[in-house]
Structure formats: structure tokens, C-alpha cells
ZAMARGU-4260 file (C-alpha; in steps of 0.2 Angstrom, whole numbers, plus 5000, padded with zeros to 4 digits):
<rodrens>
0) 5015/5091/5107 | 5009/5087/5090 | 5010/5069/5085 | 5012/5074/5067 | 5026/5087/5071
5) 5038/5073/5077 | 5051/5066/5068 | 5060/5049/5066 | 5079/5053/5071 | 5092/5048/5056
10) 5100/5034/5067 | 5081/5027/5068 | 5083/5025/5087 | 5074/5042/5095 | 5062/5055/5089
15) 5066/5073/5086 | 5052/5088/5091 | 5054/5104/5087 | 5075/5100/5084 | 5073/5092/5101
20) 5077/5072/5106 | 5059/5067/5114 | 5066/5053/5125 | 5079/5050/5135 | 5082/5030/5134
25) 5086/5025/5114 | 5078/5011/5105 | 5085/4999/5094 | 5073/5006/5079 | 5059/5016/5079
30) 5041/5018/5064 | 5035/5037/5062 | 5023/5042/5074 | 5005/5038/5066 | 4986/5043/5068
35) 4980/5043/5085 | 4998/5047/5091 | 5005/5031/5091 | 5021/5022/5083 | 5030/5007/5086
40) 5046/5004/5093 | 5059/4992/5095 | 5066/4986/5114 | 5079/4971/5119 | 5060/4963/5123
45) 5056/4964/5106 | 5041/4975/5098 | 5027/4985/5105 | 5018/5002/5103 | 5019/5019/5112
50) 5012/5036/5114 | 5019/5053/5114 | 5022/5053/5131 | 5033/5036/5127 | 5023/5025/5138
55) 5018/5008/5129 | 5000/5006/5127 | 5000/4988/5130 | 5011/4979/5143 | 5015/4963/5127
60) 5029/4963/5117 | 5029/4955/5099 | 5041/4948/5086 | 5035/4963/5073 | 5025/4979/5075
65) 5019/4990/5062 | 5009/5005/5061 | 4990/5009/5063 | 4978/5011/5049 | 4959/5013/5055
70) 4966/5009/5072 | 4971/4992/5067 | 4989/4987/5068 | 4999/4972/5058 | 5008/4961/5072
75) 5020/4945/5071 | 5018/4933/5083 | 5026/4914/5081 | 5027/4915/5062 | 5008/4921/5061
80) 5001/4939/5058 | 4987/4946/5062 | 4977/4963/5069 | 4978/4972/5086 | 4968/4988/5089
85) 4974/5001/5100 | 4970/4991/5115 | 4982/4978/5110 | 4971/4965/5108 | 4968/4954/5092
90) 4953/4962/5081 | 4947/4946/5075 | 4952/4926/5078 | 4959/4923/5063 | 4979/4922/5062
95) 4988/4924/5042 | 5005/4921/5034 | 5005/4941/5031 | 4992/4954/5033 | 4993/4973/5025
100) 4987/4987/5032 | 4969/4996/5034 | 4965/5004/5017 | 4947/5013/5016 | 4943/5001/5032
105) 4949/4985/5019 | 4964/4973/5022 | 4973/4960/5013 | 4980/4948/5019 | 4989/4932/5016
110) 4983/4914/5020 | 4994/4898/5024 | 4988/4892/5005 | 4999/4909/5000 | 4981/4913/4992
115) 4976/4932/4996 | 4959/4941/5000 | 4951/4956/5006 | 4943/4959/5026 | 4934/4970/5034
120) 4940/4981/5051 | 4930/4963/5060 | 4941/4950/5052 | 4927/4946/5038 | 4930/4942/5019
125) 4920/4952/5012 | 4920/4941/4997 | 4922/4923/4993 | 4934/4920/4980 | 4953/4919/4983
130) 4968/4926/4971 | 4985/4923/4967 | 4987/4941/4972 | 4977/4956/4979 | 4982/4973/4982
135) 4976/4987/4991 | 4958/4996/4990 | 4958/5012/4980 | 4942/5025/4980 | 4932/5005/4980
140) 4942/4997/4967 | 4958/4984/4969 | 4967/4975/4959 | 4969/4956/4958 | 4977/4941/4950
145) 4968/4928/4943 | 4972/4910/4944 | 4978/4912/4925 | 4991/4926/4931 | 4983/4941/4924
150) 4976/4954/4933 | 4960/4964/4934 | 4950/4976/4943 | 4937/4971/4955 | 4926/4981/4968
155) 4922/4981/4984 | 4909/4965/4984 | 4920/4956/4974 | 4913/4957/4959 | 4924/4962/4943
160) 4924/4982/4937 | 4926/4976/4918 | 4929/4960/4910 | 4947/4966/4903 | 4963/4958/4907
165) 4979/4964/4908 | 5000/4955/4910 | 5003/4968/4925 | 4988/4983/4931 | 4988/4995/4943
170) 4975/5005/4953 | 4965/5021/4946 | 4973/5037/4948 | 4961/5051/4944 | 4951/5039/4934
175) 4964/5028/4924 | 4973/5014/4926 | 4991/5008/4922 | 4990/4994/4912 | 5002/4980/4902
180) 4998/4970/4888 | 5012/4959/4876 | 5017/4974/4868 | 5019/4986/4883 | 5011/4998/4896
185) 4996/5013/4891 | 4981/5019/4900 | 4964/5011/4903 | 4948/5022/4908 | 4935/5015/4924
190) 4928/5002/4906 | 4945/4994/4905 | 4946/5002/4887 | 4963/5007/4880 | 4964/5026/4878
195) 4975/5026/4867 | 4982/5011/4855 | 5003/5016/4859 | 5013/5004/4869 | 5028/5010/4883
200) 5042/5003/4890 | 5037/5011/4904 | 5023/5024/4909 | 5017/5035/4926 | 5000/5038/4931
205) 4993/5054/4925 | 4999/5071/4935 | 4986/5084/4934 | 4979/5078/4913 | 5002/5074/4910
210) 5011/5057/4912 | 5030/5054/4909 | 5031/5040/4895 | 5047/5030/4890 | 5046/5024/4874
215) 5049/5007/4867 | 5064/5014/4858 | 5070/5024/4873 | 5062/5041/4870 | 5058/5050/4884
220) 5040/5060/4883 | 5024/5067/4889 | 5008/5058/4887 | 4990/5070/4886 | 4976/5060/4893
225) 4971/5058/4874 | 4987/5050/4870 | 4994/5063/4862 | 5015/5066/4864 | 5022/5080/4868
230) 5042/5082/4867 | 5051/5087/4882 | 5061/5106/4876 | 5078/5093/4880 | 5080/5076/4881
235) 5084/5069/4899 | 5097/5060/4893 | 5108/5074/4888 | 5104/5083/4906
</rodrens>
């Protein structure tokens, strides 16, 4: 059986195969079935992980489970949360207010100061500083919030990417970034540089060299990666 074949059922308390129930005893709520095979289900005990067979891979329930990334699992234990590999042991000694999950081997996660930084697969900082806010690694760069509530880019040692900041950032996307100033939201390159000097109401990331704008009147539009408009053949709103 293909671990990726299986499917969550629409009550959220089995697993379909093939147009097939898998197991015959129900849970009480059920993740997707993640890389190595693994996903994590809900029992009266509480939470824990099995594998395609059903069998748990651990014999400890928890309060919260979630899925692996990098064979490291988020867990909630006595208002605490930290990392298990598949083993079911804890990764590192450390225990958080929230962790997130593995991205490009790197994690956030949430100390009882409510400040955020980034760790490696062995529970290390892999920087010293902490932020308001972090989020998740992307092709080496993340985003974070200053002590003065803007945002910018920083890479993986934790030094900054530009020295541009920004209301509200996002990650790169096929080498831009979403980015808000006073006026509204555009696009910045890998320098933190505007790429064009038009303000949004709202923007997407680019899509194949295309990005769906609103404007601040409430035009709908396409966006060139030059900044250049081009007029949908009919406006969404009459659809």
C-alpha cells in the first residue's frame, strides 16, 4: 500500500485506500498520512502516531500530535511543546510555548517570553537574536519581526538579507517578495528594492512572470513582473 495513495475520510475518523476504509476500529480524528508513512491519530487516550499497517509507533499518548517534517514531529505535553522523531522520543531537551514544523531542516518555535527563533533538527539556535515574530525558512531566507514591529528578511545565520523594512513581508517566490508600506502592498527583488513605485490593496505572488492585483480603488488586474497592468478581458465583479 502506498502511503501517499491514502486518503483522510470526510468524517475525519478513518482512512480511504483505493475507495476502501483501511481500518476497521474508528478514531475520534485523524492528520493525512505523511513521509515515511506515518500520520497522527486521535484515541479516548488521547494522541499518538501510526503507520500503515495501523499500529502506533510508540506505545505514549499525548495531548496534541502533529505531522512529521524531516522526521521530526510537533507534540503537546502539559502546556509545553516540543519535538519527537519517529522513535518517539524528544529530539532535543528544550520544551516551547509552540514549536512549527521542519522547513529545509529549520524550525520555529515559541519561547515562554512569547519571543520566536529558528533551530536546527538537534534543538540549536542557529542564531542568537530573538523576534517578535518568525516565520518559516524558504530556499534560506525567512521573514521576521523586529522589536519595532516591522518586518524583514534574514538568512540562515541570522544575518539580515537587505537593510529594507517593511509594515507586513512575505517570503520569496520565484525571486520576489510581497511587501507593505503606508501606502500599500508591491513587489521587492532579493535587494529589498521596490520593482515598481504602484501601491495595492492587495497583491499575489507572481505565477509563472503574472500576479492578480487589486487596486486601491478596487480594480481588479494583472501585474508583469515590470509593473506593468494588464486589464482582465472582463471585470470579476460583473462575473
Amino acid at each position: 500500500m502506498d502511503w501517499q495513495e491514502i486518503e483522510v475520510s470526510t468524517s475525519r475518523n478513518n482512512f480511504i485506500y483505493k475507495g476502501q476504509i483501511i481500518f476497521a476500529e474508528d478514531f475520534l480524528d485523524v492528520l493525512e498520512f505523511q513521509n515515511p508513512g506515518i500520520a497522527a491519530v486521535k484515541k479516548s487516550e488521547g494522541w499518538h502516531h501510526i503507520s500503515i499497517d495501523g499500529k502506533a509507533i510508540y506505545s505514549k499518548f499525548y495531548e496534541r500530535v502533529f505531522g512529521f517534517y524531516f522526521d521530526r514531529a510537533v507534540v503537546n505535553e502539559k502546556n509545553f511543546a516540543y519535538h519527537i522523531g519517529i522513535d518517539g522520543l524528544a529530539a532535543y531537551k528544550e520544551r516551547y510555548l509552540w514549536c512549527g514544523n521542519y522547513q529545509e531542516g529549520i524550525c520555529i518555535v515559541k519561547e515562554f517570553k512569547n519571543k520566536y527563533f529558528h533551530i536546527n533538527k538537534n534543538g540549536e539556535r542557529i542564531y542568537a537574536k530573538d523576534y517578535i515574530y518568525a516565520g518559516d525558512f524558504k530556499e534560506g531566507i525567512a521573514c521576521v519581526c523586529l522589536d519595532n514591529g516591522h518586518y524583514t528578511h534574514i538568512k540562515l545565520d541570522g544575518t539580515f538579507l537587505h537593510n529594507k523594512n517593511f509594515e507586513l513581508l512575505d517570503v520569496y517566490h520565484k525571486g520576489f517578495a510581497r511587501a507593505k508600506d503606508n501606502d500599500g502592498w508591491f513587489h521587492v527583488d532579493r535587494n529589498g528594492n521596490e520593482v515598481y513605485s504602484t501601491r495595492y490593496s492587495l497583491i499575489e505572488p507572481f505565477y509563472n512572470g503574472y500576479a492578480f492585483c487589486v487596486t486601491l480603488s478596487g480594480g481588479k488586474i494583472i501585474l508583469n513582473e515590470r509593473g506593468e497592468e494588464i486589464k482582465l478581458h472582463r471585470e470579476i465583479s460583473e462575473v
